[in-house]
matplotlib code that plots the C-alpha trace (Angstrom):
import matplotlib.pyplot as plt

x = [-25.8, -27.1, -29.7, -26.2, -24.8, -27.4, -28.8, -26.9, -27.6, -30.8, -32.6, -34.5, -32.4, -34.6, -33.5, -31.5, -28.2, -27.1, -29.1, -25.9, -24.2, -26.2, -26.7, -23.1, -22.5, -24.8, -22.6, -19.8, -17.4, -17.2, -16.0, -17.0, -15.5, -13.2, -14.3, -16.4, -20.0, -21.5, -21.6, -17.8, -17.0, -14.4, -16.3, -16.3, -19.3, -17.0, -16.0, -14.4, -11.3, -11.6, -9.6, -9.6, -7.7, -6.3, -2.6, -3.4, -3.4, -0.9, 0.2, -2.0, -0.5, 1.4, 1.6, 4.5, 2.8, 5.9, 5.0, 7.9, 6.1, 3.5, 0.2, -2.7, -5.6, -7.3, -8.0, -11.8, -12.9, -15.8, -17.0, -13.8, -11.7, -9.7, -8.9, -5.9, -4.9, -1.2, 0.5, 2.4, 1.4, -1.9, -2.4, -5.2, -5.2, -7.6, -6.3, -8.0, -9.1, -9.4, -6.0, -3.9, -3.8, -3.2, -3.5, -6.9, -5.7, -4.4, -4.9, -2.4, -4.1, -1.8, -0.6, 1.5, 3.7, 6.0, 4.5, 1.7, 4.0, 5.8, 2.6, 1.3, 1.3, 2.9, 3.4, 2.2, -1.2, -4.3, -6.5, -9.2, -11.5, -15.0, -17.2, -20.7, -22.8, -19.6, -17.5, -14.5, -14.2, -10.5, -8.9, -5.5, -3.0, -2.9, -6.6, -8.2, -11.4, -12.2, -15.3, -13.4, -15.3, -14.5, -14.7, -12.2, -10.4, -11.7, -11.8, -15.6, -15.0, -12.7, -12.6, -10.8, -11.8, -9.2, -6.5, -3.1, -2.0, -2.8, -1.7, -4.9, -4.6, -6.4, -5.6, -8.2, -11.5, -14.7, -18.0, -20.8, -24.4, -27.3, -25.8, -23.0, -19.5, -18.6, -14.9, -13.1, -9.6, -6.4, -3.8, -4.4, -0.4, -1.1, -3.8, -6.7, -10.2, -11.8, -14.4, -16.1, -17.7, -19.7, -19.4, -22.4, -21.3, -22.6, -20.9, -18.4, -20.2, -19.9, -23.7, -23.0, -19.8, -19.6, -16.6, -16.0, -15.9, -17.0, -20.5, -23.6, -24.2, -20.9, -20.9, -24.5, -26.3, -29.6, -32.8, -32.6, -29.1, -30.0, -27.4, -27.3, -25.2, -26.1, -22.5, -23.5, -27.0, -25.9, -26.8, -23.5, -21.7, -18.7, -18.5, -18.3, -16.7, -13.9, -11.3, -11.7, -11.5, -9.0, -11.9, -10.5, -7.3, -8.9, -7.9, -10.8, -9.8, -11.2, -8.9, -10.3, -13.3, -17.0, -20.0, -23.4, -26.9, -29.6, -32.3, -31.6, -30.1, -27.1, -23.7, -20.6, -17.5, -14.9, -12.6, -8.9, -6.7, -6.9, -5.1, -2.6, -1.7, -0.8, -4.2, -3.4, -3.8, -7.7, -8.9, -7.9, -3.9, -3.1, -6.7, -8.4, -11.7, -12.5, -15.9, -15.4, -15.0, -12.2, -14.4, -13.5, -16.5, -15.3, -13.4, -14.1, -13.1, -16.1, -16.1, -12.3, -11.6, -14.8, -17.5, -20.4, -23.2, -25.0, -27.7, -26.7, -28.8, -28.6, -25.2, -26.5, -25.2, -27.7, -25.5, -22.2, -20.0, -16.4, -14.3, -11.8, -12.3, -9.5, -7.3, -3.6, -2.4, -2.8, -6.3, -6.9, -10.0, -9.6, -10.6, -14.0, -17.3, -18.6, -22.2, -23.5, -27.1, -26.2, -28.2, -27.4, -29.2, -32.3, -32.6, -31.2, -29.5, -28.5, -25.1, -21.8, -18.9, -15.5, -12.2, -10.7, -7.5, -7.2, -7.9, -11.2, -13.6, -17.1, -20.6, -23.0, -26.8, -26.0, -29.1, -28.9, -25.6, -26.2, -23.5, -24.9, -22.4, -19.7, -16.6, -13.6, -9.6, -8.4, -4.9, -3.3, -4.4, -3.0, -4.0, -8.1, -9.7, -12.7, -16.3, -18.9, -22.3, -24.2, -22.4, -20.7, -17.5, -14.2, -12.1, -9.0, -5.8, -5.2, -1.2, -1.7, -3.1, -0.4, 0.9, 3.0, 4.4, 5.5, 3.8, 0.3, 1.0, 2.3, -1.0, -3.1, -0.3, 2.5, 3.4, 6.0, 8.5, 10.9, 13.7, 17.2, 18.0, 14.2, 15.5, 18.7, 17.4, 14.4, 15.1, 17.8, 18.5, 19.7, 16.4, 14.2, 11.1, 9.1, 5.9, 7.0, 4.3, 5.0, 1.8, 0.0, -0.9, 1.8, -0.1, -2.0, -3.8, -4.3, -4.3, -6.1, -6.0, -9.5, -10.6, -13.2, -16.2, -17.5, -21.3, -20.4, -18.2, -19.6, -16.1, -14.2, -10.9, -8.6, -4.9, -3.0, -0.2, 1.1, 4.0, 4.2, 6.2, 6.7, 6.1, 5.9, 3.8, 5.6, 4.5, 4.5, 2.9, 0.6, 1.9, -0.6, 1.0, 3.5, 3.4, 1.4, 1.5, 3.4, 4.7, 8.3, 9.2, 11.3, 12.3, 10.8, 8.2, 9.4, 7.9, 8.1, 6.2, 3.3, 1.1, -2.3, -1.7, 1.1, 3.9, 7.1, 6.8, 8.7, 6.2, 5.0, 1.2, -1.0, -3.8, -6.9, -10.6, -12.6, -16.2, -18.5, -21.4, -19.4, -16.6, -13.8, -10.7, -11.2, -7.6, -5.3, -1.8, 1.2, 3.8, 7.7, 8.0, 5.0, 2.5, -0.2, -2.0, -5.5, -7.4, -10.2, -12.3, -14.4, -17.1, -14.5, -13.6, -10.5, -8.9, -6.4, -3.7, 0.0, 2.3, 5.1, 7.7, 8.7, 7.2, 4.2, 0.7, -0.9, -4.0, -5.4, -8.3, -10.8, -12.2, -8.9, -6.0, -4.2, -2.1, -3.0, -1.1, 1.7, 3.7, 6.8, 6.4, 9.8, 8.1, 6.6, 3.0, 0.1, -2.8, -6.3, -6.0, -9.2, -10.9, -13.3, -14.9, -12.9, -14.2, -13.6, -15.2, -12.3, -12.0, -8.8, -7.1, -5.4, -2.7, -0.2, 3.3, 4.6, 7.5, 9.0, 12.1, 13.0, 12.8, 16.1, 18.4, 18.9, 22.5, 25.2, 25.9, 22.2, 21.7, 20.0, 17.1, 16.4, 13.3, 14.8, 16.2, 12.3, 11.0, 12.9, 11.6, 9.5, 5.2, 3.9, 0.1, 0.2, -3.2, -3.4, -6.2, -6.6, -5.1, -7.9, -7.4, -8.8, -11.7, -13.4, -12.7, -14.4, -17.4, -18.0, -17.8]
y = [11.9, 8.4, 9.1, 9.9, 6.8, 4.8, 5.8, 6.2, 9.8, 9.9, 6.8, 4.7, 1.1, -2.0, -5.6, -6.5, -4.8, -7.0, -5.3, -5.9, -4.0, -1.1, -1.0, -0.4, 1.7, 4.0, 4.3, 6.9, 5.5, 1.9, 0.7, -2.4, -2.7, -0.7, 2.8, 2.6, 3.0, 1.2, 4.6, 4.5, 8.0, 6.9, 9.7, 10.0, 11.7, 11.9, 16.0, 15.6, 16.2, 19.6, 22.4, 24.3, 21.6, 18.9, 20.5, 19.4, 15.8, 13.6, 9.5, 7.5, 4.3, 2.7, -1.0, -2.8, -5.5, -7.0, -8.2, -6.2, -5.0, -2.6, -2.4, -1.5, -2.6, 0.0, -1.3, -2.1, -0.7, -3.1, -2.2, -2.3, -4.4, -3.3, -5.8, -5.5, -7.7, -7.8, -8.0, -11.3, -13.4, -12.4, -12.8, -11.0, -9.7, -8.5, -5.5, -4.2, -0.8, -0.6, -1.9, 0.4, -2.6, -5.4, -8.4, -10.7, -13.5, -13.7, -16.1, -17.3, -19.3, -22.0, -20.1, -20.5, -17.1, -17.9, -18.7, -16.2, -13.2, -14.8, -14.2, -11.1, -8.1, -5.3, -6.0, -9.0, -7.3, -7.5, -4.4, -4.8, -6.9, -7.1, -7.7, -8.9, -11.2, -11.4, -12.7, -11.5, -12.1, -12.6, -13.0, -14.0, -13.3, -17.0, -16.6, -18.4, -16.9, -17.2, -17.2, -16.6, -15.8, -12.4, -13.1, -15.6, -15.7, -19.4, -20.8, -20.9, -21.9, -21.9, -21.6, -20.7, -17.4, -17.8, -20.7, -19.8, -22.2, -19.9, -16.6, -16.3, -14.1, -12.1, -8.7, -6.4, -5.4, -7.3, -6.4, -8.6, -7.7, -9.6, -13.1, -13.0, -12.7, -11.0, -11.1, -10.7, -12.1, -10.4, -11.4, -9.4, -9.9, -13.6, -14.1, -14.5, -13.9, -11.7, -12.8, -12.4, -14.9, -14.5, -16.9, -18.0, -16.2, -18.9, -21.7, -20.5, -22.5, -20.5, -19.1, -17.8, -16.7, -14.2, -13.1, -10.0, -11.1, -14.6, -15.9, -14.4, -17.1, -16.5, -12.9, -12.8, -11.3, -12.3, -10.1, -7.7, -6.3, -2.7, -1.0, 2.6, 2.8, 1.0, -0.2, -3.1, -3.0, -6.3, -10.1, -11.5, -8.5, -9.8, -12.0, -10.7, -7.4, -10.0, -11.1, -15.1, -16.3, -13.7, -13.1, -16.5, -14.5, -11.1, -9.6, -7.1, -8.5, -7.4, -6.3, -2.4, -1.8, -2.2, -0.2, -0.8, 1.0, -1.0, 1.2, -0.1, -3.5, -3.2, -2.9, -1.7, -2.4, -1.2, -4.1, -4.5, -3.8, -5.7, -9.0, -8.8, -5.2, -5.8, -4.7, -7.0, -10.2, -9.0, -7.2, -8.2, -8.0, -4.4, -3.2, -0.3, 1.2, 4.7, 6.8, 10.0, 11.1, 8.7, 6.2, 2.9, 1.1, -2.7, -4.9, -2.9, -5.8, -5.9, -5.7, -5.3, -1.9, -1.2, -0.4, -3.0, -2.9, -6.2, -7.2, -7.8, -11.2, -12.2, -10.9, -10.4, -7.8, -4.6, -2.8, -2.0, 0.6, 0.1, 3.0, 2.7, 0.3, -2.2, -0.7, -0.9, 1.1, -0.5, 1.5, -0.6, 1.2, -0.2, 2.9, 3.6, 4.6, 6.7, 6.7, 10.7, 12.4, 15.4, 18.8, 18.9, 21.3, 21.6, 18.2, 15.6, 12.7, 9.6, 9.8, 7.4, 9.9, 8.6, 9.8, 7.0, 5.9, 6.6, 10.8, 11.3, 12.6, 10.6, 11.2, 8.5, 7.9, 4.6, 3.5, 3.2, 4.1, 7.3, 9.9, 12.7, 15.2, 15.7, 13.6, 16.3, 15.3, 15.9, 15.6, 16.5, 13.6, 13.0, 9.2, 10.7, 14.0, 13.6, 11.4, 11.5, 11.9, 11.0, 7.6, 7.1, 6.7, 7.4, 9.7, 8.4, 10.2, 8.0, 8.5, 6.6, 3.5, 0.7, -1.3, -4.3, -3.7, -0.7, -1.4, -1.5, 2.0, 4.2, 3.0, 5.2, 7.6, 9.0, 9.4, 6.5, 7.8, 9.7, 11.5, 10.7, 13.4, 12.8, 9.1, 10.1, 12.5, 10.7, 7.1, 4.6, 4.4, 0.9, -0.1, 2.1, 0.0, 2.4, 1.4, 3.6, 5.5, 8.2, 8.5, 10.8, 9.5, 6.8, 3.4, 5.8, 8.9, 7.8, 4.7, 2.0, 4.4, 5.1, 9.0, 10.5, 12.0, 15.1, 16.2, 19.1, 20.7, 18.9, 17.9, 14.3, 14.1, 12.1, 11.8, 11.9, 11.2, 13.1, 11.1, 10.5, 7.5, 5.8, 2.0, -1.0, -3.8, -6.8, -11.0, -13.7, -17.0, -17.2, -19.7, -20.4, -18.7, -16.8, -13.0, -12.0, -8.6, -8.5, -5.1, -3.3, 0.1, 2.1, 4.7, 8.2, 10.4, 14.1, 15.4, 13.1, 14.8, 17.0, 19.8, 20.5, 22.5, 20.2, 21.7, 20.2, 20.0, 19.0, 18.0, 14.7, 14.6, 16.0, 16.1, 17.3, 18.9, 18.1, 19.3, 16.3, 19.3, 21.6, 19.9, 22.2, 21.7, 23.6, 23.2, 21.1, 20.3, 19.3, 16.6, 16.9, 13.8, 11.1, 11.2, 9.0, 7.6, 6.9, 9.3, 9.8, 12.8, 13.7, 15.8, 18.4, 19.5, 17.6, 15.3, 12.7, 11.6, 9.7, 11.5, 9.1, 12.0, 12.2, 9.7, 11.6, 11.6, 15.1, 16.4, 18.9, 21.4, 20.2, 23.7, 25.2, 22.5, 23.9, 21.4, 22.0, 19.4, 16.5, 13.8, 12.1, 8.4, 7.1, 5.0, 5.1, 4.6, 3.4, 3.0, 5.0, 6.3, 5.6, 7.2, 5.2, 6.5, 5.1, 3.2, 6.6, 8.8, 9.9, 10.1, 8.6, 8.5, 5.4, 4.7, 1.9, 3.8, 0.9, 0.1, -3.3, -5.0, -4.5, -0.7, 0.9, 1.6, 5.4, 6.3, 7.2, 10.5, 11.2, 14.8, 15.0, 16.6, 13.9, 12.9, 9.0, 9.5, 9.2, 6.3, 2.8, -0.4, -1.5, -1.6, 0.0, 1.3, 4.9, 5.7, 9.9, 11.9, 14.7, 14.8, 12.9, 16.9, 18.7, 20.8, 19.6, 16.1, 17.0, 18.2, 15.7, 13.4]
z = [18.1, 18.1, 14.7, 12.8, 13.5, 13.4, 9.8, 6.4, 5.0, 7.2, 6.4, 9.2, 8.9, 8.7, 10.4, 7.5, 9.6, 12.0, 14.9, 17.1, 15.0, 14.9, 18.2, 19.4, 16.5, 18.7, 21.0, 19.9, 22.3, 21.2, 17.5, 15.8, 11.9, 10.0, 9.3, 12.4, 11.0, 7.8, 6.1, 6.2, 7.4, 9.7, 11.5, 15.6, 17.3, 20.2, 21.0, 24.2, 22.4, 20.1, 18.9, 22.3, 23.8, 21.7, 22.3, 25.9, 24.8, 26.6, 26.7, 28.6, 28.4, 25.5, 24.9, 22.8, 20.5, 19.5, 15.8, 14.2, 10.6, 9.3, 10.9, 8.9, 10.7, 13.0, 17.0, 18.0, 21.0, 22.6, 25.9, 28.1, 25.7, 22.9, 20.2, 17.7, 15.0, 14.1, 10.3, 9.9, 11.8, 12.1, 15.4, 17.9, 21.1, 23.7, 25.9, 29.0, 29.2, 33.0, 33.5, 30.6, 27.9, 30.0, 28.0, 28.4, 26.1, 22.3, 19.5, 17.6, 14.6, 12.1, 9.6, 5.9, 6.9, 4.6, 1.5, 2.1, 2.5, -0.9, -2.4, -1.2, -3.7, -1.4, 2.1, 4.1, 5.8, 7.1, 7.4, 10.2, 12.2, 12.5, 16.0, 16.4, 18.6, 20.9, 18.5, 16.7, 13.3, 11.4, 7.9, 7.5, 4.9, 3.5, 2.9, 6.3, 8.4, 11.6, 14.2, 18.1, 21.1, 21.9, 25.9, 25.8, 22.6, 21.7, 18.2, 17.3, 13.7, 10.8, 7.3, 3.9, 1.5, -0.9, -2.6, -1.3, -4.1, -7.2, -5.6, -3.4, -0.3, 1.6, 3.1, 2.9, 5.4, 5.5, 6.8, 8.5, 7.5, 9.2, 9.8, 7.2, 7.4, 3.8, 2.6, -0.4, -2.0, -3.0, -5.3, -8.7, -9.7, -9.8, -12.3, -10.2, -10.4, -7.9, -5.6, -2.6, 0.3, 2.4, 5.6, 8.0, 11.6, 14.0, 12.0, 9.5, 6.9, 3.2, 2.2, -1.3, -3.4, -6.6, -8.5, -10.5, -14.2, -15.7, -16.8, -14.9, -12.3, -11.0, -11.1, -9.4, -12.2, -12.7, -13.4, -10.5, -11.7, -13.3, -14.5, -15.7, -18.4, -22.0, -22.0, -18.8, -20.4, -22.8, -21.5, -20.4, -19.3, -17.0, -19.7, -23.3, -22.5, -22.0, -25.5, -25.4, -21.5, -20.7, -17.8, -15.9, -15.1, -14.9, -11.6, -10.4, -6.6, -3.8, -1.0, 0.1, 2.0, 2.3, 3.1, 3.2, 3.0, 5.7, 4.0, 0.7, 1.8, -0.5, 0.1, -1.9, -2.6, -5.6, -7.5, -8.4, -11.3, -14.4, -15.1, -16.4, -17.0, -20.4, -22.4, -25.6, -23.3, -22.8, -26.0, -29.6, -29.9, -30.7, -31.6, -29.4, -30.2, -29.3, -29.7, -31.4, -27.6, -26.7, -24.3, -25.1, -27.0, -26.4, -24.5, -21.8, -18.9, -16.4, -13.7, -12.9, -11.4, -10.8, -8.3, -7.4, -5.6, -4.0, -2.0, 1.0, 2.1, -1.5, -3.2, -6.4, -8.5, -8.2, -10.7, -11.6, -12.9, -14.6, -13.3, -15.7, -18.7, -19.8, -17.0, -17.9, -15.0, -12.3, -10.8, -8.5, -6.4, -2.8, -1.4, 0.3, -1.5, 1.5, 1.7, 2.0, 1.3, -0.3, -1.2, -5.5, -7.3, -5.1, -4.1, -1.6, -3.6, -2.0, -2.9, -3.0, -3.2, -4.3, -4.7, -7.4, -7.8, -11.2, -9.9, -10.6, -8.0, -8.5, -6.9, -7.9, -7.1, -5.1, -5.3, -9.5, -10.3, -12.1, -12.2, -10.2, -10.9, -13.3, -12.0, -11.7, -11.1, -7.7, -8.6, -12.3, -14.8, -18.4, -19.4, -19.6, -20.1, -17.9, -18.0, -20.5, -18.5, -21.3, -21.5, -18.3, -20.2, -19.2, -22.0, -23.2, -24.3, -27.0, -26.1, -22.8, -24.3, -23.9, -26.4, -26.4, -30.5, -31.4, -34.7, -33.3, -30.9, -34.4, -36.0, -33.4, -32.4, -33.3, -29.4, -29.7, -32.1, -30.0, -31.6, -30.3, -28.4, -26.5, -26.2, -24.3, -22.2, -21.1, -21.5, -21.7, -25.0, -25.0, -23.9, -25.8, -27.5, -28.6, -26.5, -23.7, -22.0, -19.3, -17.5, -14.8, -12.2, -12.0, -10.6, -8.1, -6.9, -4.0, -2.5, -0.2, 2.7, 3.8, 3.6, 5.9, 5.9, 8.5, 9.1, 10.5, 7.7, 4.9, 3.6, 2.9, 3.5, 1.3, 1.2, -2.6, -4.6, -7.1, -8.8, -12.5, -14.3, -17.4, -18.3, -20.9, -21.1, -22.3, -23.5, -21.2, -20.0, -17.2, -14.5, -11.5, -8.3, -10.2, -10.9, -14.1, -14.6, -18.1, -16.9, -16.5, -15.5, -17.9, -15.7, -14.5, -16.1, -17.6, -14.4, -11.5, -9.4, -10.7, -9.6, -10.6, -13.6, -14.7, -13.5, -11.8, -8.3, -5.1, -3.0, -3.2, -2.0, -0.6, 2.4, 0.6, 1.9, -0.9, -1.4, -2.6, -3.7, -5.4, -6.7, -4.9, -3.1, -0.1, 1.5, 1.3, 3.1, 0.8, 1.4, 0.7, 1.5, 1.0, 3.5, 2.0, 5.2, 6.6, 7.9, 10.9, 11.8, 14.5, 15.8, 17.9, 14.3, 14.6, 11.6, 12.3, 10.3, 11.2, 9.2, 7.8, 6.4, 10.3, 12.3, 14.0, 14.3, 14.5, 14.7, 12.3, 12.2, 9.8, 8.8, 7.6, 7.3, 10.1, 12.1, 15.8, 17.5, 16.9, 18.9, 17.3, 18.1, 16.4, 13.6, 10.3, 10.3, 7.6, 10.2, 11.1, 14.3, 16.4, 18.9, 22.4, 25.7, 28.2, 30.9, 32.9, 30.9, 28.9, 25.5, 24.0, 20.8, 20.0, 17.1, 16.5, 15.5, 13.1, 10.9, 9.2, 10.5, 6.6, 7.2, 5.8, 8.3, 8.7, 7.8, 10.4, 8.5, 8.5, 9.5, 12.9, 11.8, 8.9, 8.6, 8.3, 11.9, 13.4, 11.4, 12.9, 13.7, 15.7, 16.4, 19.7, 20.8, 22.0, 23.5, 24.0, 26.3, 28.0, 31.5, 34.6, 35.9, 33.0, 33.2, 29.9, 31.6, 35.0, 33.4, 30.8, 33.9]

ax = plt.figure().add_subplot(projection="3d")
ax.plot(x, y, z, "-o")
ax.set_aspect("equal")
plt.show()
């Protein structure tokens, strides 16, 4: 059990990994970071809890954490304490596991709540925190970082990862890797430049910082970056894949997670949308160059929604791979590249499997960046029609490609010229432009939430979205702070929710069992209503999701899909469950039932059995386990 955790796909970890780190990680029952192992399977060896008797599960102890808003940082479990970190205001607190949550102490750091949450993208949140060397490591919305003693909650040091001024924030996970902090920024609506930093974690002193597009010393490329693909194989390729210094506003932010491979001391993350969405601002106005396939030849806008690999002393780039070139969509790729030794075609690859936002399924060699396999959509996709191997390119349906004049989208297409009966039934014909595109996937096919990864049935687990829309992109200055997206909705798509073969659909995601080896959906769970939410497995062959369409969190059997046990908790929920070994030898499962104060309020009229009627305000820990008298508890103990 320990080898599993300790390794990445099987490989003996050298002393780059913070050896404190690696050691816990060890230990099933304890959690450290986000994701709970470097791999990032979000994977528990813990089976104390499995399919014969998870619908003996009962409430523990609950603790009410009184920051009224949307939680989306998973707990850390540290010998006997459990720490939480709250949405605005960030603040932390250390519960005690032999005394049902009682609180040890809390830190409340200075913070810009106000301006911050003005500035945040889509909900004012952090997503985890980090432990090593007993200390607890933070990042705050309005872009701080902090060092605190994780005995007693004392500020060791303090410092700032991103400019609240220009629309800097930061929201997403960070990792810590030898004696380095490593965080990234938020804030690709603004206009900013994506980076990362990477903090000293004895004195909060900044080592190095890179950022996703710009000239090569401030990208980290130097000679050790080795792409794959002849399209990054150019001298200045964060730079000149860029129209004039479009790259200074270029988005590519970096708010999902991190993962890292001690064998090959690199670690990986996956970058934002593009800046702004509007194309024309990054490439020359109106023009778009297409092989004979449909991959897009220049301009292609490295690295923003993209995946990167560093080294993880270093940072420099290793290589680098641009999911989806000149994105106009909004791909952001937040998600986790899970780190998996596979069996492909007789041999075993050292894979990074990843299920993109933009609905493609990818399995690269994350040691070079080759494309092991051919990437497949999970969910139905119209804006591409798959990935040349030969080039790494994405395929473009030349209809998808956004426009800001009319004139420019007839010259490529005649996609744009509706007739008026198309124009009334689709779109508002007082607003029609002609530059309308309706696209699949809408924004996302899946989103931040991290999916999970189980040894034992050789399946990742990813939660989708399967809505469709339509858009414009529009002209506008760039103001420092202020939105820049250059973007407006012009109502639904045809089909506003789409199944795989392109038909209309009610439901509106789904739960999915993918197959990284074969490329097959092996079950799936669908969604009426949306249900898009992180995801944990473990080793009793049980996945664990919170399920927002009523408030619950149920467990599910991660063979077949089949939902084996659920508790209503009366709130909405956007948060991994997590699961410890108690200081009595249980094992719990821990979740934070969550919604904002700004929650719509659930209608008086409201049938009772509306799903609205379970999802009110308010933020409290539930922490399940199996009764002190059950047998599987007696004899584990």
């Amino acid at each position: 059990m320990a080898l599993g955790l300790l390794t990445v796909g099987g490989l003996a970890a050298p002393l780059m990994a913070n050896d404190d780190v690696l050691s816990i990680q060890s230990d099933p029952g304890q959690i450290v970071m986000p994701n709970i192992t470097y791999n990032g399977w979000n994977y528990s060896e813990l089976d104390q809890i499995n399919l014969d008797n998870v619908q003996d599960l009962q409430v523990a102890w609950t603790f009410q954490i009184g920051v009224t808003d949307q939680h989306e940082a998973p707990p850390l479990v540290v010998g006997d304490t459990m720490y939480i970190v709250t949405p605005k205001p960030n603040y932390v607190l250390a519960l005690d596991l032999n005394n049902d949550g009682s609180v040890i102490w809390e830190y409340r750091p200075e913070m810009n709540v106000e301006e911050a949450t003005r500035q945040g993208c889509c909900g004012a949140q952090t997503r985890g925190l980090n432990y090593a060397e007993g200390k607890i490591f933070l990042n705050t919305l309005d872009g701080q970082v902090f060092g605190l003693d994780a005995e007693t909650g004392e500020e060791l040091w303090h410092n700032v990862a991103a400019d609240l001024t220009i629309g800097e924030t930061t929201t997403g996970n960070a990792i810590v890797i030898d004696d380095l902090y490593i965080v990234g920024n938020a804030g690709g609506e603004r206009g900013v430049r994506g980076k990362i930093s990477a903090f000293d974690i004895n004195t909060g002193n900044l080592r190095w910082q890179f950022y996703s597009m710009g000239p090569n010393n401030e990208v980290g490329i130097g000679p050790r970056f080795e792409p794959f693909y002849a399209d990054d194989q150019i001298a200045n390729a964060a730079l000149d894949s860029w129209y004039g210094d479009s790259w200074r506003r270029g988005g590519g932010t970096v708010w999902g997670y991190f993962t890292y491979d001690p064998d090959l001391n690199a670690f990986y993350y996956s970058t934002g949308n593009c800046g702004p969405w509007n194309p024309d601002y990054r490439r020359e106005w109106g023009v778009v160059d297409l092989d004979e396939n449909g991959g897009l030849e220049t301009y292609r806008n490295n690295y923003c929604a993209s995946l990167l690999a560093r080294d993880g002393t270093t940072g420099e780039l290793l290589w680098a791979y641009n999911i989806t070139p000149q994105d106009a969509w909004d791909f952001d790729e937040p998600g986790t590249n899970l780190l998996v030794d596979l069996e492909i075609d007789g041999q075993t690859r050292h894979a990074l499997v990843k299920a993109a936002r933009n609905g493609f399924f990818y399995v690269f060699d994350r040691e070079t960046g080759e494309l092991i396999n051919d990437p497949w959509p999970f969910r139905y996709v119209d804006f591409a029609t798959g990935v040349d191997r030969e080039t790494g390119r994405l395929l473009y349906n030349i209809e998808k490609i956004m426009f800001t004049d009319a004139e420019d989208r007839e010259r490529y297409t005649d996609a744009g010229v509706l007739t008026e009966d198309e124009i009334d039934e689709l779109l508002d014909p007082d607003a029609y432009t002609g530059t309308e595109v309706s696209i699949c996937p809408m924004i996302q096919a899946r989103n931040w939430q991290n999916d999970s990864y189980s040894p034992r049935t050789g399946l990742m687990y990813t939660s989708t979205s399967n809505g469709c829309g339509t858009h414009i992109v529009i002209e506008g200055e760039f103001t420092p702070g202020e939105g820049y997206t250059l973007r407006q909705g012009a109502g639904p798509a045809p089909i506003p929710n789409v199944g795989h073969d392109g038909e209309a659909v009610e439901w509106t995601g789904e739960l999915q069992a993918n197959d990284p080896v074969t490329g097959e959906t092996m079950w799936s769970i669908q969604w009426d209503e949306n249900s898009n939410t992180p995801l944990m497995s473990t080793a009793g062959d049980l996945v664990f999701q919170v399920g927002t369409n009523d408030g619950t969190i149920r467990a599910i059997n991660a063979t077949n899909g089949e939902i084996v046990w659920s508790f209503r908790t009366g709130a909405n929920g956007n948060i991994s469950p997590v699961t410890y070994l108690g200081p009595d030898g249980r094992q719990y499962v821990a979740y934070i039932a969550s919604s904002a104060s700004s929650a719509p309020q659930v209608a008086a009229t409201a049938e009772p059995d509306a799903a609205a009627r379970y999802r009110r305000p308010g933020s409290t820990l539930y922490v399940f386990a199996l009764p002190e008298s059950h047998p599987d508890v007696a004899s584990a103990n």
